[in-house]
C-alpha positions, -999 to 999 in steps of 0.1 A, spaced: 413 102 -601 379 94 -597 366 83 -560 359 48 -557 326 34 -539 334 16 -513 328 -21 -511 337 -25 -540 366 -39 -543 368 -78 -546 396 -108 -555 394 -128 -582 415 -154 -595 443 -136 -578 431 -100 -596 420 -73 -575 394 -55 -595 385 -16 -587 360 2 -608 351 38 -601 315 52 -602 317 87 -601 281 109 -590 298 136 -564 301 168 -559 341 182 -567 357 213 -555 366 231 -588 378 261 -577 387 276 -546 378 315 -537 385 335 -502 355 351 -491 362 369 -463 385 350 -444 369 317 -458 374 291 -486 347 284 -505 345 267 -539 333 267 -571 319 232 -575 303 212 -607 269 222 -592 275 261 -601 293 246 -635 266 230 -647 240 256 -635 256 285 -653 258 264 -686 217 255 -680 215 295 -673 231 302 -704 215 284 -727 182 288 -717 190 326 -725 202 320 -757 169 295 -762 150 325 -750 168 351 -771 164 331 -803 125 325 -795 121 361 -790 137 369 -825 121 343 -843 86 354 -830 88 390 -837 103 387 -872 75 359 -876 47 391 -866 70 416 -889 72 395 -919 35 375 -910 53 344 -921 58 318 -893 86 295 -889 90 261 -875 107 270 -846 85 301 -840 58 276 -840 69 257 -815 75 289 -791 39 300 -797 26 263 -787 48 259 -762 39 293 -746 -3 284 -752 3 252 -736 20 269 -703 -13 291 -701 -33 265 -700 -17 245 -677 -19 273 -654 -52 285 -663 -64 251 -659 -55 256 -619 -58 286 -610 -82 299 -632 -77 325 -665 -86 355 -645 -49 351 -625 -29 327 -646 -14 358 -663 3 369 -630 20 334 -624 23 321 -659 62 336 -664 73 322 -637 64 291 -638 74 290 -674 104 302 -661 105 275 -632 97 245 -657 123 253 -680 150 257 -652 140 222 -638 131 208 -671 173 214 -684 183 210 -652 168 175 -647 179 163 -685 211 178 -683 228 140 -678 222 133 -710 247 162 -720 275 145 -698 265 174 -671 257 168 -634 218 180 -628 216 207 -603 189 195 -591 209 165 -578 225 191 -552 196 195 -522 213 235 -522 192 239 -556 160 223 -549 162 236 -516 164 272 -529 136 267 -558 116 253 -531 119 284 -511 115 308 -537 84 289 -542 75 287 -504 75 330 -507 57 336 -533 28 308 -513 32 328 -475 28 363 -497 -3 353 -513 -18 336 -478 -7 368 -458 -19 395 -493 -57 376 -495 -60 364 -463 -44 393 -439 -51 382 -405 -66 348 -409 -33 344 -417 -26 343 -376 -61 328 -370 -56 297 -398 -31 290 -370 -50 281 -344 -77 264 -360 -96 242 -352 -86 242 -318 -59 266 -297 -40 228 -294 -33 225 -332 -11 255 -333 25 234 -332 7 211 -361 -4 241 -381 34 254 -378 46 228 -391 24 221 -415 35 254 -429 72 249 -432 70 215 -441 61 227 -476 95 239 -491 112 202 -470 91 179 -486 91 201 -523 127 205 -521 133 169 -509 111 154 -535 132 166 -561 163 160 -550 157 124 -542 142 115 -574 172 132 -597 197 122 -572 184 84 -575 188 85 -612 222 103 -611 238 77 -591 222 46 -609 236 59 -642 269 66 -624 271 28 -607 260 20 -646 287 37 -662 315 30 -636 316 -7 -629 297 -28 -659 322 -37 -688 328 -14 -724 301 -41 -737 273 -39 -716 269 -5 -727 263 -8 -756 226 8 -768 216 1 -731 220 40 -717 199 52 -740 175 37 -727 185 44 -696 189 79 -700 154 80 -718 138 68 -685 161 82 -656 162 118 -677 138 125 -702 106 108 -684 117 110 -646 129 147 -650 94 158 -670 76 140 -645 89 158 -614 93 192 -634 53 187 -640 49 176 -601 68 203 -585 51 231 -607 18 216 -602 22 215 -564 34 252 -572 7 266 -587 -22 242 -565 -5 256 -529 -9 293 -546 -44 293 -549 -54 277 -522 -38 310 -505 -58 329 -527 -88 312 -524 -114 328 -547 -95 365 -546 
């Protein structure tokens, strides 16, 4: 049984009406880990379905492009992996400049495409991952790594001295400044899906068969499709800008 929202519950004519809207998180499966009982949830479903279609996506582009080089014939498909793949190193070129974008370029390829799924996957019937903060949070700190690495590579010890400028007193500002990054990335993301998860749940769960007619399309079109390109653009952007201005002009 689905869990109800509370509040929702009113009289009517004498009929109590209950309608369920259902955007949690559920306990699949339990496993012991050491001592402890942890769960499999729909978060870790739905991520290993994203995971493993976006390796049989990549799979199948890889084919399709090198038996488009064997046979010099090019596909549709294979096409669309070559524009696809031109339009990522531009994007990052764009930034950080065509001398380094080929250092970055898988991996925020590899970033977008996660988010990208990830984000849509509601249209599937799926629960986006990136409605759980535990994802966002961890993409956000992958991210936040690969920032610190290239500040403390290309910068060394101005690293410590960025800390205290420009004044000793700014140092508990500059900290936090610092590790605010991956909170407000992470948190960005999450929100954003997370608002559009639970609207389309309160949409689905408590309107009548016929106001649904034709309407979540549209709804899916806007809360998926647009909302989830628009923050898989946003959090790879604010990838790739807080990466070279670590680098500065290294």
């Amino acid at each position: 049984m689905l869990p109800s929202i509370p509040g929702m519950t009113g009289g009517m004519g004498g009929a109590t009406i209950t309608r369920d809207a259902d955007f949690y998180i559920h306990e699949l499966f339990p496993i012991n880990f050491f001592g402890s009982t942890v769960y499999i949830t729909t978060t870790h479903v739905c991520t290993i379905i994203i995971m493993v279609a976006l390796m049989i996506f990549a799979l199948a582009a890889r084919r399709s492009v090198l038996k488009a080089e064997r046979e010099h014939k090019m596909t549709t498909f294979s096409t669309l992996v070559e524009l696809g793949v031109d339009a990522l190193n531009k994007f990052v070129s764009g930034t950080m400049g065509e001398r380094v974008a080929g250092k970055y370029a898988n991996y925020i390829g590899v970033l977008a495409l996660y988010i990208f799924f990830s984000n849509t996957s509601g249209i599937f019937g799926l629960r986006p991952p990136t409605a759980d903060y535990g994802t966002t949070l961890c993409l956000a700190l992958i991210t936040f790594i690969m920032i610190e690495y290239a500040d403390i590579r290309y910068n060394k010890w101005g690293v410590v001295k960025g800390l205290f400028e420009p004044v000793f007193f700014f140092f508990p500002m500059n900290v936090i400044s610092i590790f605010s990054t991956p909170l407000s990335m992470s948190l960005r993301l999450f929100g954003n899906i997370l608002g559009g998860t639970v609207l389309m749940a309160l949409y689905y769960g408590m309107l009548p068969w016929f106001a649904k007619i034709g309407v979540p399309a549209a709804l899916h079109v806007y809360f998926d499709v647009f909302s989830g390109a628009i923050q898989t653009y946003v959090f790879c952007m604010l990838t790739i800008t807080f990466i070279k201005d670590k680098r500065g002009e290294a």
